[in-house]
C-alpha positions in Angstrom: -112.1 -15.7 12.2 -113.4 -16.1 16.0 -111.9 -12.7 16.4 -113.8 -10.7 13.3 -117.0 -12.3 14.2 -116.3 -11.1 17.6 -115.7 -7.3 16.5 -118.4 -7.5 14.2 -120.7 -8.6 17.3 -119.6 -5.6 19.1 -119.7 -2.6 15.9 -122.6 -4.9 13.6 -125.3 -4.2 16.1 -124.2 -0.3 16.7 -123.9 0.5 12.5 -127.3 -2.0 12.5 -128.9 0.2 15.1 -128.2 3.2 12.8 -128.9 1.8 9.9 -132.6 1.1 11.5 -133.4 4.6 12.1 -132.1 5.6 8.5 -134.5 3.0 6.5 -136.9 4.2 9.5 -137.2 7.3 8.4 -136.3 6.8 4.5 -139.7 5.2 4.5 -142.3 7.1 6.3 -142.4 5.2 9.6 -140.9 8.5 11.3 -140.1 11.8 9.7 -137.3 13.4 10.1 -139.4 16.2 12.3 -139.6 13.2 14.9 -135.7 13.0 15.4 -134.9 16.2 17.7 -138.1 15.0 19.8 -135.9 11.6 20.3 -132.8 13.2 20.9 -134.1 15.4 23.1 -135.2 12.7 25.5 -132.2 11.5 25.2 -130.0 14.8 26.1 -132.6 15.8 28.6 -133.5 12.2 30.3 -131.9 9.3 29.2 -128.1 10.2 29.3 -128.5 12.2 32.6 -129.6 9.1 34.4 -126.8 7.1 32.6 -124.2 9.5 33.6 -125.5 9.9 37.2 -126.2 6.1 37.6 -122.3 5.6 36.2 -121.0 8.2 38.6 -123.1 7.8 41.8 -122.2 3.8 42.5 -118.0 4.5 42.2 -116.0 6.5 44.1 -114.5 9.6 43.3 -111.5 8.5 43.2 -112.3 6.1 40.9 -113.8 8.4 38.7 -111.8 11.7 38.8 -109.2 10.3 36.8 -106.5 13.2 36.1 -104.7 11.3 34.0 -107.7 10.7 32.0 -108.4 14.6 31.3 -105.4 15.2 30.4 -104.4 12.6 27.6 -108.1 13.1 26.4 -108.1 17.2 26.7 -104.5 17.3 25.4 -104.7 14.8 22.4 -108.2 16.6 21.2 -106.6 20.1 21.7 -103.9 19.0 19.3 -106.0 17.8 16.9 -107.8 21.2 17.0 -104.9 23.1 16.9 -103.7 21.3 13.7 -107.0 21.6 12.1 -107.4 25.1 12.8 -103.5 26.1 11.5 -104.7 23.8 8.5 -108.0 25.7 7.6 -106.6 29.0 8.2 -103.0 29.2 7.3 -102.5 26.5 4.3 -106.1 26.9 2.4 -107.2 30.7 3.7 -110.5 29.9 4.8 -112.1 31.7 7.3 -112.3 31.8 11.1 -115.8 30.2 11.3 -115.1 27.4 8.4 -112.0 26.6 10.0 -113.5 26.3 13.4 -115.9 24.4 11.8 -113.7 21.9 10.2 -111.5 21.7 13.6 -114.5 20.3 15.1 -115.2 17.9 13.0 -111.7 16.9 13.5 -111.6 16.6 17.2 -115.3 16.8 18.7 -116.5 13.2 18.8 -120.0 11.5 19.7 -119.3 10.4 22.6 -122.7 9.7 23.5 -124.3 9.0 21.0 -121.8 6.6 19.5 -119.2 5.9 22.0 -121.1 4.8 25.2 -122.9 1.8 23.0 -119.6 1.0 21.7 -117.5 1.3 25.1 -119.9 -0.4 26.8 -120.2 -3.4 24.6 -116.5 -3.3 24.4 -115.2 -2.2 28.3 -118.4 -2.8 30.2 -119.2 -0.4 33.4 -116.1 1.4 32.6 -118.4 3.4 29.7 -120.1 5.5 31.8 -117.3 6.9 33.4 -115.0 7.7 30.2 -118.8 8.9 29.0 -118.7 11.4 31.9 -114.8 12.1 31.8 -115.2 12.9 28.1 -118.7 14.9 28.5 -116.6 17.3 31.1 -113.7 17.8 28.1 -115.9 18.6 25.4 -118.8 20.9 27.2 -116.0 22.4 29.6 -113.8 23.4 27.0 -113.6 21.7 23.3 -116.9 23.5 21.9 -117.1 26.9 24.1 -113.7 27.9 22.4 -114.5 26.5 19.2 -117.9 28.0 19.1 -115.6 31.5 20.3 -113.3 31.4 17.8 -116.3 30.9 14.9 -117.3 34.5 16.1 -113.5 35.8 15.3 -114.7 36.8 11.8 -115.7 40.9 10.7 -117.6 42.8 12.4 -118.6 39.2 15.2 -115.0 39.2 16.8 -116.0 41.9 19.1 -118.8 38.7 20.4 -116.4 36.2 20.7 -116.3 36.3 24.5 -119.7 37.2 24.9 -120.7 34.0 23.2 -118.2 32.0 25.0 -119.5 33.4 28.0 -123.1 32.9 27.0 -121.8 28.8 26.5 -120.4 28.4 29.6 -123.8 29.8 31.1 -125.7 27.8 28.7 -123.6 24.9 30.5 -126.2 25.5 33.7 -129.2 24.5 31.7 -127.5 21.1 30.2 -128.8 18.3 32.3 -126.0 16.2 31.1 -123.8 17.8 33.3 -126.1 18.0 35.9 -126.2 14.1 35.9 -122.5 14.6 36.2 -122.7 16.6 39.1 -125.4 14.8 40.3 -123.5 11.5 40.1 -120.2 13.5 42.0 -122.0 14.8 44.5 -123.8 11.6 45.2 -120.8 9.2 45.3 -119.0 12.0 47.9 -122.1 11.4 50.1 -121.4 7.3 50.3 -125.5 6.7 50.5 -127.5 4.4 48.2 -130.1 5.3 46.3 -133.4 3.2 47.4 -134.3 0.5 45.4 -137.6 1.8 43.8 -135.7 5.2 42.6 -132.2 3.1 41.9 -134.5 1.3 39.1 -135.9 3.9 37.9 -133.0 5.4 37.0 -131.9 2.2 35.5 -134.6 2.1 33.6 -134.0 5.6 31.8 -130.4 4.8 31.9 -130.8 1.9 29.5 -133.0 3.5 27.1 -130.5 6.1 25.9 -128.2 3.5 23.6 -130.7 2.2 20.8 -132.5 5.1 21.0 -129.7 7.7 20.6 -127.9 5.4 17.5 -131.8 5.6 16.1 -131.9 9.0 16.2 -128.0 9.3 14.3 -129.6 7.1 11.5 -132.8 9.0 11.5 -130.8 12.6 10.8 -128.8 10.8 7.6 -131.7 10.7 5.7 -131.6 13.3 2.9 -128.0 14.2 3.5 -126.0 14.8 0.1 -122.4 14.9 -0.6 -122.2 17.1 -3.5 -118.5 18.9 -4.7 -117.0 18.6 -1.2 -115.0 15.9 -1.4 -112.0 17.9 -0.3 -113.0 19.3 2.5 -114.9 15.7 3.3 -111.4 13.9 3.2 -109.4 16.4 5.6 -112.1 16.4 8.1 -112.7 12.8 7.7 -108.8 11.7 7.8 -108.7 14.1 10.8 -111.3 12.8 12.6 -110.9 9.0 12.0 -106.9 8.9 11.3 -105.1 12.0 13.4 -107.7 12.1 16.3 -107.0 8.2 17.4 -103.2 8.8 17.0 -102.9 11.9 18.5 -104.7 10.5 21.8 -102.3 7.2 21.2 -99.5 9.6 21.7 -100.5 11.7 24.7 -101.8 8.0 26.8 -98.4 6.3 26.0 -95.9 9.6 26.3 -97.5 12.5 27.8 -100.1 11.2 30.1 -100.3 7.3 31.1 -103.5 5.9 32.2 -102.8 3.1 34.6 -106.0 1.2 34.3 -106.0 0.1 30.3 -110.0 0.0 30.0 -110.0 3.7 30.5 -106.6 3.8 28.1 -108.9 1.8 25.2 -111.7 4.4 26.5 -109.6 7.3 25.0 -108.5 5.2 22.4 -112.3 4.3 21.2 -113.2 8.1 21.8 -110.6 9.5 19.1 -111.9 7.0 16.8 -115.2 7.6 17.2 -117.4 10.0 14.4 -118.2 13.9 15.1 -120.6 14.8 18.0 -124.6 14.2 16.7 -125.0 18.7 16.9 -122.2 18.9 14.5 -124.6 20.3 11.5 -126.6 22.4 14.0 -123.6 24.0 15.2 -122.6 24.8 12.0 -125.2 26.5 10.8 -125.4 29.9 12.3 -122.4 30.9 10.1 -123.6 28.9 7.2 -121.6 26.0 6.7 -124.5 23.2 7.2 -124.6 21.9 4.5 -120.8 20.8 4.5 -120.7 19.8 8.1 -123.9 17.6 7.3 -122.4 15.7 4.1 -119.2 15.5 6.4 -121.2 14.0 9.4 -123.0 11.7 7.0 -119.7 10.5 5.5 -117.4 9.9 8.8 -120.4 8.0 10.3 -120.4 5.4 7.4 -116.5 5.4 7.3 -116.0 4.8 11.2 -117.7 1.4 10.9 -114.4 0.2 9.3 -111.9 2.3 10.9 -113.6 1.8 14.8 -113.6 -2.3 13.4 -110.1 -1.9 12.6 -109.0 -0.3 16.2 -111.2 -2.8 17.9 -109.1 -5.9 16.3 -105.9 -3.9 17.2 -107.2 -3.4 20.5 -107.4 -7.1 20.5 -103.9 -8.0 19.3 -102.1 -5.4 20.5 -102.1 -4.8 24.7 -102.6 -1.3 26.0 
């Protein structure tokens, strides 16, 4: 019993937090206009300063975890793969549906989502399986899925060109230039003074409740209507396959030494799709689905990430 109430201490606030900015919103105290304004303060400020206050006070060493990458690149890669062969080769669908249902699979919110979870599970350790993950998903996940979307007609001549266009869009993100940032200051072995080191803190610690507001806040008016196939796939991918696939690449392909950052991975495949899911989705029209998929997986992972928490407990990794 100590142990559920424990879990639920950990996931009840996170789902709570959520649940906040959805009854929030469903009433009038913010509209849904108000949500991109909040998450944009949290792309553009808050989880900067979190990922360069993470990265800045460790060593590279400590951070630049190879090992990491490579369970966490190679067990989301699979994922994709499988979706993709899935979407394509069994049901027919398109290039851009399937890409679109491949990442739901194997794209998760590690920011908005994870780092609250991680780091009321793992402690400082968040931050950098936050920044290991953000390099994995901007570097490579979402440029070649958002490539691959483009395959279709008379857009597979622009595949490259928007892949290209991604990777430059990559210069404007200031998520990794916190990561950057935080490299570049933890290779230079100074401190940050104490009036700009709490600053940062300051914005650093305002990007959990607010970003898990801002998830609940984009729920409202969501509808799952005459999807429910396409919701299960995506959501047994993301929730089910995701979370094994990394099991398999920590514990056979690419063993993390220090088991905080092994139940960082672990977490991360468990976690729901990234927040930008639906916007992503809709330059080639599937917003709709991806939205009743987002809403769906967010309200299923309270169980499944509950359940991976108590194994997590039980079972050493």
């Amino acid at each position: 019993m100590d142990t559920a109430l424990d879990i639920l201490g950990i996931t009840g606030p996170i789902y709570l937090a959520i649940a906040l900015g959805y009854v929030a919103t469903r009433r009038g105290l913010f509209t849904q206009a108000d949500m991109p304004v909040f998450g944009r303060f949290t792309i553009q400020i808050a989880l900067p300063a979190l990922l360069f206050n993470a990265l800045s006070q460790r060593s590279v060493s400590e951070i630049f975890n190879l090992q990491y990458l490579g369970a966490y690149a190679a067990g989301s890669m699979l994922v994709m793969g499988c979706g993709l062969w899935w979407a394509r080769k069994v049901q027919g669908h398109s290039w851009s549906y399937s890409s679109m249902m491949a990442m739901g699979m194997s794209c998760p919110n590690s920011g908005f989502v994870g780092y609250p979870i991680m780091l009321l599970t793992l402690g400082p350790v968040a931050g950098v399986a936050l920044a290991l993950n953000m390099i994995v998903e901007n570097l490579f996940l979402i440029p070649l899925l958002l490539a691959l979307a483009d395959r279709d007609g008379s857009e597979a001549r622009h595949a490259w060109g928007v892949l290209g266009q991604t990777l430059m869009g990559l210069l404007k993100n200031p998520m990794i230039w916190g990561i950057v940032g935080g490299f570049a200051w933890s290779l230079s072995g100074w401190q940050l003074p104490a009036p700009l080191a709490r600053s940062v803190n300051l914005f650093a610690a305002a990007s959990g409740a607010l970003s898990l507001f801002v998830i609940g806040g984009s729920l409202v008016g969501l509808k799952v209507q005459g999807l429910h196939g396409t919701l299960s796939q995506i959501t047994f991918g993301k929730l089910v396959l995701h979370p094994l696939a990394m099991a398999a690449m920590l514990f056979w392909v690419f063993p993390v030494a220090d088991p905080s950052l092994r139940s960082a991975a672990l977490i991360s495949g468990a976690l729901p799709m990234l927040g930008i899911y639906t916007i992503l989705s809709q330059r080639h029209g599937h917003g709709a689905t991806s939205a009743a998929t987002l809403l769906v997986t967010t309200v299923a992972s309270f169980f499944s990430l509950s359940a991976l928490l108590w194994l997590l407990r039980h079972l050493p990794v």
